[in-house]
C-alpha positions in Angstrom: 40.7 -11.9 -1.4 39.7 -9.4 -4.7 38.6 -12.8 -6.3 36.2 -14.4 -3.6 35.1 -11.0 -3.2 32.6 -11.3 -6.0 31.4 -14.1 -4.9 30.6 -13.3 -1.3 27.1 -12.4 -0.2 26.3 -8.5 -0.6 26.2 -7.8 3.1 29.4 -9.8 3.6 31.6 -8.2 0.8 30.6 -4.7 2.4 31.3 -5.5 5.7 35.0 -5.2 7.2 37.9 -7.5 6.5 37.6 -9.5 9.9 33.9 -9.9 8.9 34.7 -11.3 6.0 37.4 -13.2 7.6 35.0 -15.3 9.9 32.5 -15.5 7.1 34.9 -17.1 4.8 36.3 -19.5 8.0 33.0 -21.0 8.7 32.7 -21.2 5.0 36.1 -23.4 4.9 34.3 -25.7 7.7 31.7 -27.0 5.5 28.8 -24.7 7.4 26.1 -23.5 5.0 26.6 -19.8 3.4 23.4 -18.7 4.9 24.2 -19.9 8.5 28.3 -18.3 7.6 26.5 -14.8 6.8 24.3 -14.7 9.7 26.9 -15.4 12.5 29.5 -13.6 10.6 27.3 -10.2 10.9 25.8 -11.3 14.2 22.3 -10.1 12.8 19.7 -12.7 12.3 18.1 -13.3 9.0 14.7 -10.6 8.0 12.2 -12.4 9.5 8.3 -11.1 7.9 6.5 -8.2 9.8 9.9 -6.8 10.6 10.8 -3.0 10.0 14.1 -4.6 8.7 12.1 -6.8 6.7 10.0 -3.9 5.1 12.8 -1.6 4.5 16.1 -3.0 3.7 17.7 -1.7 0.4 14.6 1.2 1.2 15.4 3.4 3.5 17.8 6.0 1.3 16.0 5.5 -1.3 18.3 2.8 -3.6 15.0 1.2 -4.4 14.6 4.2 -6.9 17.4 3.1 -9.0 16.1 0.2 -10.0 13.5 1.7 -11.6 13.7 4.1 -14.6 15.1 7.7 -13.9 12.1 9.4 -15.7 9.6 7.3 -13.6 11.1 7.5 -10.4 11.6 11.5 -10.5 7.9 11.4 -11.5 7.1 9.0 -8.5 9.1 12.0 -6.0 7.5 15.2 -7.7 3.9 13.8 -7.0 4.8 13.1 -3.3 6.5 16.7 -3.2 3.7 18.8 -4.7 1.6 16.9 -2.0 3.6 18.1 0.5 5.1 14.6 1.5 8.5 14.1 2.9 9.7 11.4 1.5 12.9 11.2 3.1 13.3 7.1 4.7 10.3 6.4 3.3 9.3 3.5 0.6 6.4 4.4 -1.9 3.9 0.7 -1.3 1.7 1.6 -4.4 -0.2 -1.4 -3.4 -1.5 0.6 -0.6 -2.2 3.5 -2.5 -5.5 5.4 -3.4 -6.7 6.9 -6.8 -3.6 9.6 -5.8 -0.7 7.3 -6.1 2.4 8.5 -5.2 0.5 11.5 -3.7 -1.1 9.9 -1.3 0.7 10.2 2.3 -1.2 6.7 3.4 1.3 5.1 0.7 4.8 5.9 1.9 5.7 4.3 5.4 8.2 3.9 7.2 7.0 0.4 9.4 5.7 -2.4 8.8 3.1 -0.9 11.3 2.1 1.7 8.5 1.5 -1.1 6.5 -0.9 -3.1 8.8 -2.5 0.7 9.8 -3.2 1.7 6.1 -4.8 -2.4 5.5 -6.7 -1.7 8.6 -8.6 1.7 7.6 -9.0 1.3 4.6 -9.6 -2.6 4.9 -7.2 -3.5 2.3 -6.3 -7.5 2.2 -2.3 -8.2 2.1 0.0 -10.4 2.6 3.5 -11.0 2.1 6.1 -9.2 5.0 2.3 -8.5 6.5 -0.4 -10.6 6.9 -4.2 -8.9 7.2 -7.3 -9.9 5.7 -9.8 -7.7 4.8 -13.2 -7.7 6.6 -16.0 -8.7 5.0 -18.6 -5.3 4.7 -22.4 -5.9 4.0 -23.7 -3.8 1.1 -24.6 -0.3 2.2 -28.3 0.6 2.3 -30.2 3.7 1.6 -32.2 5.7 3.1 -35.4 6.3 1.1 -36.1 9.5 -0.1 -37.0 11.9 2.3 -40.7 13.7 1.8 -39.5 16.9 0.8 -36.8 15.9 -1.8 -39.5 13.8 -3.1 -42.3 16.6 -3.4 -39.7 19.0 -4.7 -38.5 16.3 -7.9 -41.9 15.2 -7.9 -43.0 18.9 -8.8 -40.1 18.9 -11.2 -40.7 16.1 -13.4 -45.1 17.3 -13.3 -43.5 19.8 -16.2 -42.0 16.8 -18.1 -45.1 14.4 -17.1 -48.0 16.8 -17.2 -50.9 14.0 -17.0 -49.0 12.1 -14.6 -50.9 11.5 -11.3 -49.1 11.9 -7.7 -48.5 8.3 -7.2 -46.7 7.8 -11.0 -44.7 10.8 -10.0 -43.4 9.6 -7.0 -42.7 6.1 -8.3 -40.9 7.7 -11.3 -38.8 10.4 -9.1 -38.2 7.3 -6.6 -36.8 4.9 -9.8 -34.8 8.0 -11.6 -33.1 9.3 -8.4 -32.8 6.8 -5.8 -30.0 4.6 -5.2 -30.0 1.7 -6.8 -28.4 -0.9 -4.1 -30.7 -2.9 -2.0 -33.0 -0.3 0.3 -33.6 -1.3 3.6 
């Protein structure tokens, strides 16, 4: 059995010897090694938008050793000195802000984290889940408001001296306005 161990399927050659056993029996019948693993473990395949889908090889953290030690202690201190638990949690730095690993929004636990994070912060993804991004107009401005623009008026009449009221206003309105479409 030590020989056809290393060729079993990982979830196969961890399970238990009767396991292993029906696996290889199903195997010996000329059924596929897919459809062997699946009745053999009585556990369907991942299937996307699963937690099992999201997490496996995640959840105690093995997906950190794949990844250098340096960068992965890194990846845990941030979290840590941001007062995250990371403990069953995955770090999705797609979902992450300018923070990175110190943002809470990008460690879950769910594939519903995943879809809540897209959602607020109208993220598009797709792979275990699926959510495209609303389209947002562009945001318009407020103009400026009378008294902002008689106080910057005022201060640019000490830059501008012979500038009238009107060519103060316009130039205030041009230096310190937003610059997206005004509505």
């Amino acid at each position: 059995m030590i020989v056809l161990e290393s060729f079993l399927p990982p979830d196969i050659a961890a399970a238990s010897e009767q396991v292993k056993a029906h696996f290889l029996k199903m195997i010996a019948e000329g059924q596929t090694s897919k459809w062997s693993e699946m009745c053999a473990l009585q556990m369907p395949p991942g299937v996307k938008g699963t937690d099992r889908a999201v997490m496996q090889d995640r959840l105690n953290g093995q997906w950190l050793d794949k990844m250098p030690k340096k960068h992965a202690r890194r990846i845990l201190d941030d979290a840590k000195h941001s007062g995250i638990s990371t403990s069953g949690r995955y770090y999705m730095s797609g979902l992450a802000d300018k923070r990175g690993p110190g943002d809470p929004q990008a460690w879950i636990e769910s594939s519903a984290d995943i879809l809540k994070v897209a959602k607020e912060r109208n993220l598009h993804v797709s792979g275990i889940v699926d959510y495209e991004a609303r389209e947002t107009p562009p945001p318009t401005s407020k103009p400026l408001s009378k008294r902002l623009l008689k106080e910057l008026s005022a201060k640019e009449k000490i830059y501008n001296p012979k500038a009238d009221a009107k060519e103060l206003n316009e130039l205030v309105v041009s230096k310190y306005a937003p610059r997206h479409k005004r509505g």
